[in-house]
C-alpha positions in Angstrom: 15.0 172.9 92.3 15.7 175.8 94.7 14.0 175.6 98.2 13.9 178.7 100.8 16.2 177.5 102.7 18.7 178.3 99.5 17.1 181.6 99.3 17.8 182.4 102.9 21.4 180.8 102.4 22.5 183.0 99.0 20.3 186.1 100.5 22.1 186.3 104.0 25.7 185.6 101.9 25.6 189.0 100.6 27.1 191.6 102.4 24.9 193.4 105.0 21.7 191.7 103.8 19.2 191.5 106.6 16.0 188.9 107.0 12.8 190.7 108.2 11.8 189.5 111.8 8.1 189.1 110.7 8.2 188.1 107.4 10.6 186.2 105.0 11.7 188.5 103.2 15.3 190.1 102.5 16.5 193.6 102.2 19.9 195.8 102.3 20.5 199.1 104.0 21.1 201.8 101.5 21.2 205.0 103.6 18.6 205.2 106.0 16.4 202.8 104.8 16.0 199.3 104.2 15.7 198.2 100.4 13.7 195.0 99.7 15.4 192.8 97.3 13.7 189.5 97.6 10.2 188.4 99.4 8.1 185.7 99.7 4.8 186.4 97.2 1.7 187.6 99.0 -1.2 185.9 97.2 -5.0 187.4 96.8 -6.6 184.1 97.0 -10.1 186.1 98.0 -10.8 189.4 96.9 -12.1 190.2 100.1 -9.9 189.1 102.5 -5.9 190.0 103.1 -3.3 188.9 100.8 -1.5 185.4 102.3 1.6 184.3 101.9 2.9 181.6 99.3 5.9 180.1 100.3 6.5 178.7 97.0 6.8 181.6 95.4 9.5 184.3 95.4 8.9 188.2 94.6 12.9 189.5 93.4 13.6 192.7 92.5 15.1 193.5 89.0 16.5 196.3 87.4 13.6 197.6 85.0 10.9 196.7 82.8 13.0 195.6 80.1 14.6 193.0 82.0 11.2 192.4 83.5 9.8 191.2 80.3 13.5 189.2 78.8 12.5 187.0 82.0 9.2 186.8 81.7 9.5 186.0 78.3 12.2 183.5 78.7 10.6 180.9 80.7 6.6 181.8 81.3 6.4 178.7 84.0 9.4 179.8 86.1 8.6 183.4 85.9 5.3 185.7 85.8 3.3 188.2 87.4 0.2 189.8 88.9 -1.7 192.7 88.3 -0.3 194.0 91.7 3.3 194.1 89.9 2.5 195.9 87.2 4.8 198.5 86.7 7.2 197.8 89.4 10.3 196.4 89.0 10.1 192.7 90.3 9.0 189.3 89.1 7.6 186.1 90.5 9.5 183.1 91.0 7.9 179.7 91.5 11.0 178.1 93.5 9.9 174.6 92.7 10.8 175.5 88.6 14.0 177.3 89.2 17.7 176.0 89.9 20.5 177.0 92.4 22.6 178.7 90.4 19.8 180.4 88.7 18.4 181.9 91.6 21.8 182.6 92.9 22.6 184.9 90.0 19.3 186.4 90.2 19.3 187.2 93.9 23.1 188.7 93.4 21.3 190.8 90.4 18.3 191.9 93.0 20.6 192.6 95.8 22.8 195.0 93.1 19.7 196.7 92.5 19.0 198.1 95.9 22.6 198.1 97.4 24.4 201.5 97.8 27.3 202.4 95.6 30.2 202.3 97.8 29.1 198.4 98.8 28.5 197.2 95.3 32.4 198.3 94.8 33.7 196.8 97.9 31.6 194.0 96.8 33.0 193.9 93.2 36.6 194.7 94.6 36.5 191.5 97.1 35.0 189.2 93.7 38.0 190.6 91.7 40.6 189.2 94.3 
């Protein structure tokens, strides 16, 4: 079982990874912008009123549908989505369901998805050595 305290340990492990000052949330610069990677799911508990936050649930970025749906597909009570995420590249993680090294490899996967070119290679030179 994977807490956020491991998701703000593995997040903040990658290189130039940065926590949001407002929010839990966890991005990477990739020119001049920050790129989300990993976020903590905003929930519309009333349709009239502002999404809140559900801190047992992670939003992580993946690479495209396709790998969308292999993960949804694989485990339906560890992963799923919203109509909000439809046709964006992330999927819902409830933390309580999912293990270390799991979310490990699937924050390492996010991060590569937002990352800039030249730091995935120093990144997969340093994991070579």
């Amino acid at each position: 079982m994977a807490t956020r305290s491991d998701v703000r340990r593995i997040a903040l492990s990658l290189p130039e990874t940065t926590e949001a000052s407002d929010d839990f949330a966890f991005s990477v610069r990739n020119g001049t912008k920050d790129k989300g990677f990993a976020w903590v799911w905003k929930e519309r508990v009333d349709p009239k009123k502002a999404r809140i936050p559900n801190p047992k649930v992670l939003a992580v970025r993946v690479v495209d549908e396709g790998e969308k749906q292999a993960l949804l597909s694989a485990d339906p009570e560890k992963f799923f989505t919203e109509p909000h995420y439809n046709g964006f590249p992330a999927v819902l993680v409830v933390l309580a369901k999912i293990g270390r090294a799991e979310l490990r490899e699937l924050l390492i996967d996010a991060w590569r998805c937002q990352a800039p070119r030249k730091l995935l290679s120093e990144y997969d030179d340093r994991d070579a050595r």
